[in-house]
N, C-alpha and C positions, 0 to 999 in steps of 0.2 A: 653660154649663160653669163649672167652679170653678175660681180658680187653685189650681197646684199649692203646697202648702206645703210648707218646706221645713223645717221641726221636726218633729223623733220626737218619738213619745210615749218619757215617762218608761221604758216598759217595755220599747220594746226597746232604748235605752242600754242596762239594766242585764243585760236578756238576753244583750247584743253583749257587755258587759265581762265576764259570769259565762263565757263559750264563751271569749273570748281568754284569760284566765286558767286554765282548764282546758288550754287546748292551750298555752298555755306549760309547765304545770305536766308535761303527759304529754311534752313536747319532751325537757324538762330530766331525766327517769327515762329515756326511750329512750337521751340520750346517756350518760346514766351507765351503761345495761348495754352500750351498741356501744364506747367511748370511754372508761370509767372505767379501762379498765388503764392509763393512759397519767398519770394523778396521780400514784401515787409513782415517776415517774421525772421527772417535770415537776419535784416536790418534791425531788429529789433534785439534778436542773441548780441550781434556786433556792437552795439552801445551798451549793452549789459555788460557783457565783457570786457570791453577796452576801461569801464568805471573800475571793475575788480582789478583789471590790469595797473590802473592808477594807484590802487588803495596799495596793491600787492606792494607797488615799485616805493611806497612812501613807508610802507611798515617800514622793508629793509632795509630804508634809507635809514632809518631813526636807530635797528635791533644793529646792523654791520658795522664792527667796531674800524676806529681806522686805523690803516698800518703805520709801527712806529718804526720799521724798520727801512733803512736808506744805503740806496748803492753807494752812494758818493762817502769817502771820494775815488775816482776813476782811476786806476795807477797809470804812471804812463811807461809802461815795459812791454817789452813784448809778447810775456806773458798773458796779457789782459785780453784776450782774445779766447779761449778759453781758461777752467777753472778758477779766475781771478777771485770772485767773489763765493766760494765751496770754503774758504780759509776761516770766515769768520760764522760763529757756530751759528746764528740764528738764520743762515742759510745752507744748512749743511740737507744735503738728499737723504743719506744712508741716515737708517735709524738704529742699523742693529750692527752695523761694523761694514769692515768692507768686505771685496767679493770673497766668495770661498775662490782661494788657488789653486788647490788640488781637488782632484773629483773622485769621492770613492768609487772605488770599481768594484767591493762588494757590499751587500747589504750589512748594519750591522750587527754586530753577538746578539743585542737582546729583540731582533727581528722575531723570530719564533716565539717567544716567552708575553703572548696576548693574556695566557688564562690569568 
């Protein structure tokens, strides 16, 4: 016995991709006659919306204040690759200090004491 191979021939690739393309094609006319009434009201939300989209994009153009804060200037150390600019406060991350270093290992005293 022969092993099985596992390459088509040439011809039915192109058979297989001429039948997919047909049933795409007959897919795409069936939903146009079941579904087509449903475009110009689709088209209709879509210009409704892209106007709101407008308005939206011009409020928060006028309410979004602009930033007064500037990187520059750029150091030139080697450092400036990271942390460079954490130095000056109006760019600082941590709001409450930095990491905790040590991790309690037990709960603490007044864990119990809810009432």
């Amino acid at each position: 016995m022969e092993a099985t191979k596992n390459k088509e021939d040439p011809y039915s690739v192109v058979r297989n991709w001429r039948a997919l393309i047909e049933k795409e094609e007959l897919s795409a006319r069936q939903w146009n006659r079941k579904w087509g009434f449903l475009l110009p009201l689709f088209a209709e939300r879509y210009k409704g919306s892209r106007r709101l989209l407008d308005v939206e994009r011009n409020i928060r153009r006028l309410i979004a204040p602009n930033d007064q804060r500037s990187v520059k200037p750029f150091p030139q150390t080697t450092s400036q690759e990271v942390g460079w600019i954490s130095v000056r406060p109006e760019f600082t991350l941590e709001m409450y200090g930095p990491y905790c270093l040590r991790i309690p290992l037990e709960p603490p005293s007044n864990f119990d004491d809810e009432e």
